[in-house]
matplotlib code that plots the C-alpha trace (Angstrom):
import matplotlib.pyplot as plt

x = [12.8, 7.0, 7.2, 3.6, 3.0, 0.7, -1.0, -2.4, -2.0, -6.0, -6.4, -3.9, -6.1, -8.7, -7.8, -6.2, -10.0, -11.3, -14.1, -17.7, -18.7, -21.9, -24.8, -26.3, -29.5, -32.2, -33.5, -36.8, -40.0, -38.0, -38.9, -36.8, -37.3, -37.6, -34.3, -32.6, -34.1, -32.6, -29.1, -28.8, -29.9, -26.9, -24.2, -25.6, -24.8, -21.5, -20.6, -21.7, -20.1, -16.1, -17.5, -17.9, -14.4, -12.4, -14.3, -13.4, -9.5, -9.3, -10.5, -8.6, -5.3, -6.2, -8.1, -5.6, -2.8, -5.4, -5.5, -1.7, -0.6, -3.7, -1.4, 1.6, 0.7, 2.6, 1.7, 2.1, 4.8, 4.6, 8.2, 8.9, 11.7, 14.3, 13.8, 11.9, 9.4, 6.1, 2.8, 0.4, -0.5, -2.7, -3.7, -3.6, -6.4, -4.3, -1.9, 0.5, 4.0, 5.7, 9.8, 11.6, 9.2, 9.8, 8.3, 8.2, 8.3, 8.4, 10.1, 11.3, 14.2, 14.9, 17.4, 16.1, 16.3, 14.2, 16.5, 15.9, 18.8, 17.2, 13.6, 11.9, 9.6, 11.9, 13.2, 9.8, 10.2, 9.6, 12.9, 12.3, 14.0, 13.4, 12.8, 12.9, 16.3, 18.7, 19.3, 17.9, 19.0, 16.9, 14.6, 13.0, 12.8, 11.3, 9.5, 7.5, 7.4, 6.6, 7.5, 8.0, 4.3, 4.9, 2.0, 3.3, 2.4, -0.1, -0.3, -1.3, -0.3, 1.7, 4.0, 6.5, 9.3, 11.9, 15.3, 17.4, 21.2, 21.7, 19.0, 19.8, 23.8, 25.1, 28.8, 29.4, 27.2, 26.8, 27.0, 30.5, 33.3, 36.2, 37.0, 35.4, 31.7, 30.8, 31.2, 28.5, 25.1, 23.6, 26.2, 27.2, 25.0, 22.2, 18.5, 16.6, 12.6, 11.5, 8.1, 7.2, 4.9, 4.1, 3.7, 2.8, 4.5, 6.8, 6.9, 10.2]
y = [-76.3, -87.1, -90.2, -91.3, -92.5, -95.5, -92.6, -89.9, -86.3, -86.4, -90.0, -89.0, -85.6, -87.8, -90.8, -87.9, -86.5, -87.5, -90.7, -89.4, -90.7, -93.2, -90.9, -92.4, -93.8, -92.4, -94.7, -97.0, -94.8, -91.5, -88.9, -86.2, -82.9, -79.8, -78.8, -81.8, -81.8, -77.9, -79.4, -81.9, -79.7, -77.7, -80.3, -81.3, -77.7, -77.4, -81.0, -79.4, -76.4, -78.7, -80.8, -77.6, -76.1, -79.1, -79.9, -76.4, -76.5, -80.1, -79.0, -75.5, -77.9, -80.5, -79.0, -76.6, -79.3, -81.5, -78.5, -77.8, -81.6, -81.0, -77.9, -79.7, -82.9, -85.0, -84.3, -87.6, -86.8, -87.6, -88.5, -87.7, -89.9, -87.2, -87.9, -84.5, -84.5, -82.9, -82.3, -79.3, -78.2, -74.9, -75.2, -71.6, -69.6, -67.5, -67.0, -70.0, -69.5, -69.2, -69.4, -66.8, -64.6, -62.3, -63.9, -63.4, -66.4, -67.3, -70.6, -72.5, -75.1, -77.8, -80.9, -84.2, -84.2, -81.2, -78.6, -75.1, -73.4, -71.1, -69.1, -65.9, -65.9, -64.9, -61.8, -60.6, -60.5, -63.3, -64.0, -62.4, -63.9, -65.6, -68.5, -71.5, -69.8, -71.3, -68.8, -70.5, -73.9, -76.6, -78.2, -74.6, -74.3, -77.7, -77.5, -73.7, -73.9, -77.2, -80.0, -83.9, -84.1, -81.7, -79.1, -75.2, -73.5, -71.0, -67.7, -68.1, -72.1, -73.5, -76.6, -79.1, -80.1, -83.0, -82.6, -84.7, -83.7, -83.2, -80.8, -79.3, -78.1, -81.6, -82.8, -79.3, -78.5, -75.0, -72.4, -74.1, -72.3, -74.7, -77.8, -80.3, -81.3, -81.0, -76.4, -76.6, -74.8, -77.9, -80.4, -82.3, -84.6, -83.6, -84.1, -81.3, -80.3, -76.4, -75.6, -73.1, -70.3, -68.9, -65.0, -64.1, -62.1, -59.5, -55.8, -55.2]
z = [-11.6, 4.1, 4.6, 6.3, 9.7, 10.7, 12.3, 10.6, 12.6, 11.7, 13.3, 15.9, 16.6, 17.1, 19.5, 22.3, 22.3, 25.8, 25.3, 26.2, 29.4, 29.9, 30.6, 34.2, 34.0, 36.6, 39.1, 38.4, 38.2, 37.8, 35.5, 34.5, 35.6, 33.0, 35.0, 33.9, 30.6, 30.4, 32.1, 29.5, 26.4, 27.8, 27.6, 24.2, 22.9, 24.3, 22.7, 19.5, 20.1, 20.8, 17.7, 15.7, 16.9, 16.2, 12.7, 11.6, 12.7, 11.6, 7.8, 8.0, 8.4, 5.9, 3.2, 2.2, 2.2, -0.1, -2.5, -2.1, -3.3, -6.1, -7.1, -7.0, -8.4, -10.7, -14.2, -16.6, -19.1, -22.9, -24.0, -27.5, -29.9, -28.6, -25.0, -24.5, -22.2, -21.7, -19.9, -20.1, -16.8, -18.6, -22.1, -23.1, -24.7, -26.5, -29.6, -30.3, -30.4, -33.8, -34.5, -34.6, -32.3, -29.3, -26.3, -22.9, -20.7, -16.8, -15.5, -12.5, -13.6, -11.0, -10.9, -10.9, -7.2, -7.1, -6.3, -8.0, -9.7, -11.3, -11.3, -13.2, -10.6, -7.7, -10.1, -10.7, -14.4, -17.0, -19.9, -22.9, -26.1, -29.6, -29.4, -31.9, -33.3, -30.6, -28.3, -25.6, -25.2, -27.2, -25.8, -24.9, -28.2, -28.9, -26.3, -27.0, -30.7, -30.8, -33.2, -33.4, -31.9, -29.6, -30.0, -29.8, -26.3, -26.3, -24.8, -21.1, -21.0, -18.5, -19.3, -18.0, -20.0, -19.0, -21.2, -21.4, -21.3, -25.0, -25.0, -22.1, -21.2, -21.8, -21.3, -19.7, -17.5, -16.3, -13.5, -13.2, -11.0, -11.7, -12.8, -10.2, -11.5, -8.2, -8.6, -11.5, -10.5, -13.0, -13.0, -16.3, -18.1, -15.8, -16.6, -16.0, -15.0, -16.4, -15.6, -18.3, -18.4, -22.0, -21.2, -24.8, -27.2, -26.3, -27.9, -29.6]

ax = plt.figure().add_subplot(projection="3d")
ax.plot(x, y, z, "-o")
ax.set_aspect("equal")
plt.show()
């Protein structure tokens, strides 16, 4: 719940590495000794060696920013006639959620800005509530159960859902400490981003 350079840090890595220098040429009729041959076999190796160093720090900075943006992709949202939207992340293997059950659920809500108000995650325990019977607001419910070609999650699944404000806190916002809009945790008539984790059923 950066902008980029004309330079890459990679390309910039690169053009601050020093330029190999022309090998010299031995005079006419000259043949190389095995001493030279050895000499040069040497400074081959330790090219290698710089080539091998730099290759490996270059790729342990890039590829795990590659597989970080992978993670944190954008996920095309399907917008249903409500305005609710949605994008399965994980299709769950398990059972599908049904009104009216106990579930247990983990989320991260974010503005529209990206700023988190609110995360199971960071309490180490997932909400636990019925859902499809309003007493979480409704485009959870929509969104688990399912409905107006919205598929139900299933257990294990990972979703995002876009609400907009009338299936979210609306007029009123919330998290509010007075009157100014501006003291709301999720001010009013805010569209809001939950990325939903379907636990599974919870034991009553």
């Amino acid at each position: 719940m950066a902008t980029p350079t004309s330079t890459s840090p990679l390309s910039r890595l690169l053009l601050s590495l020093p330029k190999p220098k022309s090998a010299r040429q031995p005079p006419c009729g000259h043949h190389d000794t095995a001493a030279t041959k050895n000499r040069n076999a040497l400074v081959l190796s330790r090219r290698d060696a710089v080539a091998a160093v730099l290759s490996g720090a270059i790729l342990s900075r890039v590829l795990p920013a590659v597989a970080a943006e992978a993670a944190t992709g954008e996920c095309p949202l399907e917008v249903t006639p409500s305005g609710l939207g949605f994008c399965d992340r994980v299709v769950g293997t398990g059972p599908a959620a049904q009104q009216g059950q106990l579930i247990k659920a983990h989320y991260t809500g974010r503005l529209e800005d990206g700023t988190v108000f609110d995360s199971s995650y960071k309490r180490g325990k997932p909400l636990v509530f019925k859902v499809g019977v309003g007493e979480v607001i409704k485009g959870w419910d929509q969104g688990i159960v399912g409905g107006e070609g919205i598929p139900p999650m299933l257990a294990g699944g990972k979703r995002t859902l876009r609400l907009p404000p009338q299936l979210a806190y609306g007029e009123k916002g919330a998290g509010c400490r007075g009157w100014e809009p501006t003291s709301c945790v999720i001010p009013p008539n805010s569209t809001l981003l939950f990325d939903v984790e379907y636990v599974g059923r919870a034991i009553s």
